[in-house]
BADRENLUM-571295 format. One record per atom (N, C-alpha, C): residue in three letters; x, y, z. Coordinates in steps of 0.05 Angstrom, whole numbers, plus 32768, in hexadecimal, padded with zeros to 4 digits. Last residue first. Example, Ala and Ser with C-alpha at 12.3 -4.5 7.8 and 13.67 -1.06 7.14 Angstrom:
2
SER81017FD3808E
SER81117FEB808F
SER81028001809D
ALA81087F8E809C
ALA80F67FA6809C
ALA81087FBE809C
***
This chain:
86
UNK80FD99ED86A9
UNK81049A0B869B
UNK80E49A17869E
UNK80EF99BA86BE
UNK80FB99D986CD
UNK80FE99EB86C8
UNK80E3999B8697
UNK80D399A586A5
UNK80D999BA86B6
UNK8118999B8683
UNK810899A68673
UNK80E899AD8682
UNK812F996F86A9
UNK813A999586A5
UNK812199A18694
UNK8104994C86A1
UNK8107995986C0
UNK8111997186BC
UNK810C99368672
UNK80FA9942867B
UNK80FA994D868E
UNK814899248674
UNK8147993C866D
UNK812999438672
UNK813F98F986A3
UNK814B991286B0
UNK814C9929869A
UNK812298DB8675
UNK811898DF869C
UNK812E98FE8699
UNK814C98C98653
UNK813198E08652
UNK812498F0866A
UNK817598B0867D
UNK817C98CD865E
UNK815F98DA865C
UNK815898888689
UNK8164989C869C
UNK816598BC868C
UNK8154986F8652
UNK813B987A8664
UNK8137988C867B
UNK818998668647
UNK8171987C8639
UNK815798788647
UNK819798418676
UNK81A0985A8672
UNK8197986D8653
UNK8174980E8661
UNK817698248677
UNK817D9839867E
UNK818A980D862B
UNK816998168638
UNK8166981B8655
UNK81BB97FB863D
UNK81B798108631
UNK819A9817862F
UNK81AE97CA865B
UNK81BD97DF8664
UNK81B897FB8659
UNK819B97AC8631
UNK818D97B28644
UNK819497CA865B
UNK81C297A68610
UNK81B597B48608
UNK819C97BD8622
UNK81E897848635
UNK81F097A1863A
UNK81DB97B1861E
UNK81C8975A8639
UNK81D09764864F
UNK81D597888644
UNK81D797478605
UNK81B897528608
UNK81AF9769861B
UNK820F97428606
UNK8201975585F4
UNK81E6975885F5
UNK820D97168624
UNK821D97328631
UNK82129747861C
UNK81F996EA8608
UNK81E596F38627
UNK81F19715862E
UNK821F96EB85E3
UNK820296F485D9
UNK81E896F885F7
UNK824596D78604
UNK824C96F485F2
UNK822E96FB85ED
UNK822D96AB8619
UNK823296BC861F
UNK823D96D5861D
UNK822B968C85E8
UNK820C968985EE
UNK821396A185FF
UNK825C968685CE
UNK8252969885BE
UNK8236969F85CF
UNK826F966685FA
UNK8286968085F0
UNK8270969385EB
UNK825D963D85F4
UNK825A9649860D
UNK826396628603
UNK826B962A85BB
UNK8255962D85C9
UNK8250964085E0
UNK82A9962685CC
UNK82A3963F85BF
UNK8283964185BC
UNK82A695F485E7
UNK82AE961185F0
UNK82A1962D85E8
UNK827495BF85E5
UNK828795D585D8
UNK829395EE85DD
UNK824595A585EF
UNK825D95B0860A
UNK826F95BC85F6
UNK821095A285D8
UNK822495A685C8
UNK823895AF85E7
UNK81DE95A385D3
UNK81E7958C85ED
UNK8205958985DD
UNK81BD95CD85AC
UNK81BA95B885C4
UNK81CC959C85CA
UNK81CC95EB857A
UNK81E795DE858F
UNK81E595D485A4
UNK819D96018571
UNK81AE95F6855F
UNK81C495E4856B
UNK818A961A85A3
UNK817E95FF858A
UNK818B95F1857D
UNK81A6964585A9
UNK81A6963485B8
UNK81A0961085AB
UNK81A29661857E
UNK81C19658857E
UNK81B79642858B
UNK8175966D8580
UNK817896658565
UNK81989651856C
UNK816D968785AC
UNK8165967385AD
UNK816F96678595
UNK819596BF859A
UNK819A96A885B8
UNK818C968D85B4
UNK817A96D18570
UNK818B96BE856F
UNK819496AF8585
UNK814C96E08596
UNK814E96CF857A
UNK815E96BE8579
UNK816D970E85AB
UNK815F96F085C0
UNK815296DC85A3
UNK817B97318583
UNK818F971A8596
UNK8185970185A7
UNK8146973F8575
UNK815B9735855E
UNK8167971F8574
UNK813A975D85AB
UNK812B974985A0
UNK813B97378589
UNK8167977A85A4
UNK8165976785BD
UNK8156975A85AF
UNK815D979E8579
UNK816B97988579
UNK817A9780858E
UNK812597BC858A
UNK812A97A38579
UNK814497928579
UNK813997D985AB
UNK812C97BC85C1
UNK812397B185AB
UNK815B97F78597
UNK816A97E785A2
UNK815A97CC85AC
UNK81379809857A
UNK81509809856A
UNK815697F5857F
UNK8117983385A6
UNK8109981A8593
UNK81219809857D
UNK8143985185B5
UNK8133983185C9
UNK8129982085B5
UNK814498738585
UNK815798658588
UNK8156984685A3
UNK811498918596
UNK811698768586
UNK812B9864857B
UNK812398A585C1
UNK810C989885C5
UNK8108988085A9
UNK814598C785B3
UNK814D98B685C4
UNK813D989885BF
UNK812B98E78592
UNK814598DB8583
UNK814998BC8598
UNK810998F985BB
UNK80F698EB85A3
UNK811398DA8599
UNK812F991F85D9
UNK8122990185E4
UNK811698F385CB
UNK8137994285AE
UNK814F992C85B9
UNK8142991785C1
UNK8105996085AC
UNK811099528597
UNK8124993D8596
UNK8104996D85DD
UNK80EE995D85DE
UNK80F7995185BB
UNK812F999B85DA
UNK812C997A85F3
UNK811E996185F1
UNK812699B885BB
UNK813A99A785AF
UNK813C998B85C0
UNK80F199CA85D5
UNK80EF99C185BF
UNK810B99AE85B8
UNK810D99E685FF
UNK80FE99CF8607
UNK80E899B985E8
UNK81219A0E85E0
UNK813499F985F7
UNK812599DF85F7
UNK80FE9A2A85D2
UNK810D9A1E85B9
UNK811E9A0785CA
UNK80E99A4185FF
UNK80DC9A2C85EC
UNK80E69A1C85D7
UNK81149A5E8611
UNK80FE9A478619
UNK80F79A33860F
UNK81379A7185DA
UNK811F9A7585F3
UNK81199A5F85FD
UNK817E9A8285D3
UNK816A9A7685CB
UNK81569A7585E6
UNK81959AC485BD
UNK818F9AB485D4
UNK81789AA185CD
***
């Protein structure tokens, strides 16, 4: 039977996995808003479709990194909470 302590050891080892897998991702936004402006610069006053195409695939991919830092922040929040209960 595993104890207590070994519980709240594998919890506090997950969150750290979590915790820098955030740092993985809010580089990984930082990279994208880069290129957002990089694209933007480059293609000022360009009406081109595929312009529009690519400036909003790269707004939907920041979007849903932002998404996912939210839901690992939820992810830790609530495993500290069980781990505070034991």
């Amino acid at each position: 039977m595993v104890s207590v302590a070994e519980v709240k050891a594998a919890i506090d080892s997950a969150i750290m996995h979590v915790q820098d897998s955030e740092s993985a991702v809010r580089a990984a936004s930082a990279q994208l808003d880069e290129a957002q402006q990089r694209l933007a610069a480059a293609v000022d006053g360009s009406a081109h479709e595929s312009v529009g195409v690519a400036q909003a695939a790269l707004s939907q991919a920041t979007g849903e990194l932002d998404d996912c830092l939210s839901a690992t922040a939820q992810a830790i929040e609530q495993a500290q909470a069980y781990a505070a209960t034991l």
